[in-house]
N, C-alpha and C positions, 0 to 999 in steps of 0.2 A: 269485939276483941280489938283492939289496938296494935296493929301491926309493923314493928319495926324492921327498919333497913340497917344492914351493916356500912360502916362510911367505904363508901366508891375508892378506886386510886383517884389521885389529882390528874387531870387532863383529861376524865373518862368521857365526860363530854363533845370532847372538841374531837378526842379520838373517834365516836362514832359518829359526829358530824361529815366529819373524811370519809368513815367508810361507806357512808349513805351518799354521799354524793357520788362517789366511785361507783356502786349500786344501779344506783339512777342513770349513769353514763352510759355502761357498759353492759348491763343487761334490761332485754327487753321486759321481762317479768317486772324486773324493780322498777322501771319508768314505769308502767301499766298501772301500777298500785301506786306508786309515790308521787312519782313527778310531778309538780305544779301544785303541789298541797303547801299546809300549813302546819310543818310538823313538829309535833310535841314527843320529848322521850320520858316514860314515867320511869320509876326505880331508880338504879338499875337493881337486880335480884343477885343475889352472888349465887354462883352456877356449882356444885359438887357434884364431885363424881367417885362413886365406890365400884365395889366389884365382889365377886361370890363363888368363895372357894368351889371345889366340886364336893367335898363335905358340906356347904349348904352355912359356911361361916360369911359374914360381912365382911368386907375390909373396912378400917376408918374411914369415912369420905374425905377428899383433899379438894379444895377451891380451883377451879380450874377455869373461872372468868365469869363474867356476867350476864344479865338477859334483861333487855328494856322493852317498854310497852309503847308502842309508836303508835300515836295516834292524827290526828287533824282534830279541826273544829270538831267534828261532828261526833264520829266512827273510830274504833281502833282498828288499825289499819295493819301492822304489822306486830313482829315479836321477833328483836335480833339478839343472836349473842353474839359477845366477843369474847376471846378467846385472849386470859392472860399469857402471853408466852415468854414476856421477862417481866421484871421489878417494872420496866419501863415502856414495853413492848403489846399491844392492845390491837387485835386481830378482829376482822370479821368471819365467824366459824359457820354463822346459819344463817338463814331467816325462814321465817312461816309467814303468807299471808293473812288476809281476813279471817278465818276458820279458827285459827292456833290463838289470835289477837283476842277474838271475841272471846273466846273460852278463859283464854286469862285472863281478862277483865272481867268476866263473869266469877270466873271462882273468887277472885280478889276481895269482890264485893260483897261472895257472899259469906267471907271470912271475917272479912271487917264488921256483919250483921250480928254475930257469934257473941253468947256470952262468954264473959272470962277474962284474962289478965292478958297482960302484954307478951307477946310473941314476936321472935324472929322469922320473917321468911324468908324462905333458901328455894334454891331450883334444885332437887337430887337425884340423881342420874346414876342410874348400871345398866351402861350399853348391851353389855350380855346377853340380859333381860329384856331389853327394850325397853326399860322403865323411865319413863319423865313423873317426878312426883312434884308435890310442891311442902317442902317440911317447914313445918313450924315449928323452930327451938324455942327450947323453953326450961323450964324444972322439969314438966311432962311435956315432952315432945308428940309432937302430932304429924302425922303426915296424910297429905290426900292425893290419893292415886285418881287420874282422870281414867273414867271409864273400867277401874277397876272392879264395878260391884256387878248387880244384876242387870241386864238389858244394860251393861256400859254406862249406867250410873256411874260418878263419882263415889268412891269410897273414902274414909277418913277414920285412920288404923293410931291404937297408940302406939309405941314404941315396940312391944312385945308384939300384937298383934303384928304391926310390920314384919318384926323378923318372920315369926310364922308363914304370912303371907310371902315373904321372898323366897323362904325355903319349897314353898310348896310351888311356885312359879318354876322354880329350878330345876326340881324334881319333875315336871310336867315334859320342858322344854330336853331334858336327859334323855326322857322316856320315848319322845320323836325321837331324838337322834340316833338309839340304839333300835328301834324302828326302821330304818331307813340306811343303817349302818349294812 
């Protein structure tokens, strides 16, 4: 499957250059894992973010910043987003270590193995839920949920399936709370 990127803003690079070096400064974590490397950013992924009525509706997802694959010579090392917060304005919002990097480098690759036509991919997110997905737009859209299937398998839902699947995470996460209420 041949995987396309939506075009970056202009300066996304240079902006995450700043915010890794900043990183590396001032926290011990980021020195630990970065510092003194050779580092490469792949992507970036454009990041969305939706949400889920309590009737079990999607909202449209809205772009709400990017997610790059940091790696060195070797190893993927990290996975940072930034966060668009104006036309102009490029934030660091996360990072995951080794664990989040390898994982996304693993699915990536084994998307890219995939028969079929060309796809977008996106990062899509409803905090709610906890969901980190990774959607491939397309005419039929695909999405794969890490660790969504059996034994924390990946799973990889179409479009309908998804909804199903969100509603029914929904209903699950309701059913705690009224639990517990």
């Amino acid at each position: 499957m041949d995987l396309k990127l939506q075009p970056a803003p202009e300066g996304i690079q240079a902006a995450l250059a700043r915010q890794i070096s900043l990183l590396v400064a001032h926290s011990k974590l980021g020195a630990q894992h970065l510092k003194g490397k050779n580092l490469f950013a792949q992507g970036p992924l454009p990041i969305y973010v939706g949400d889920i009525s309590v009737a079990g509706a999607v909202s449209r997802p809205r772009r709400v910043g990017w997610r790059f694959l940091i790696s060195d010579d070797i190893e993927p090392l990290a996975v940072a987003d930034l966060e668009q917060r104006s036309r102009t304005e490029l934030a660091l919002s996360s990072v995951g270590y080794r664990d989040a990097a390898v994982h996304l480098e693993q699915v990536l690759s084994r998307l890219e193995r995939l028969p079929g036509g060309s796809r977008e991919v996106r990062v899509f997110m409803i905090p709610r839920l906890h969901l980190h997905a990774l959607w491939l737009a397309g005419r039929t859209s695909l999405y794969v949920i890490s660790g969504g299937g059996d034994q924390g398998a990946d799973v990889t839902l179409d479009r309908k399936a998804m909804q199903g699947w969100l509603v029914q995470q929904h209903h699950s996460i309701l059913g705690r709370r009224k639990l517990t209420n």
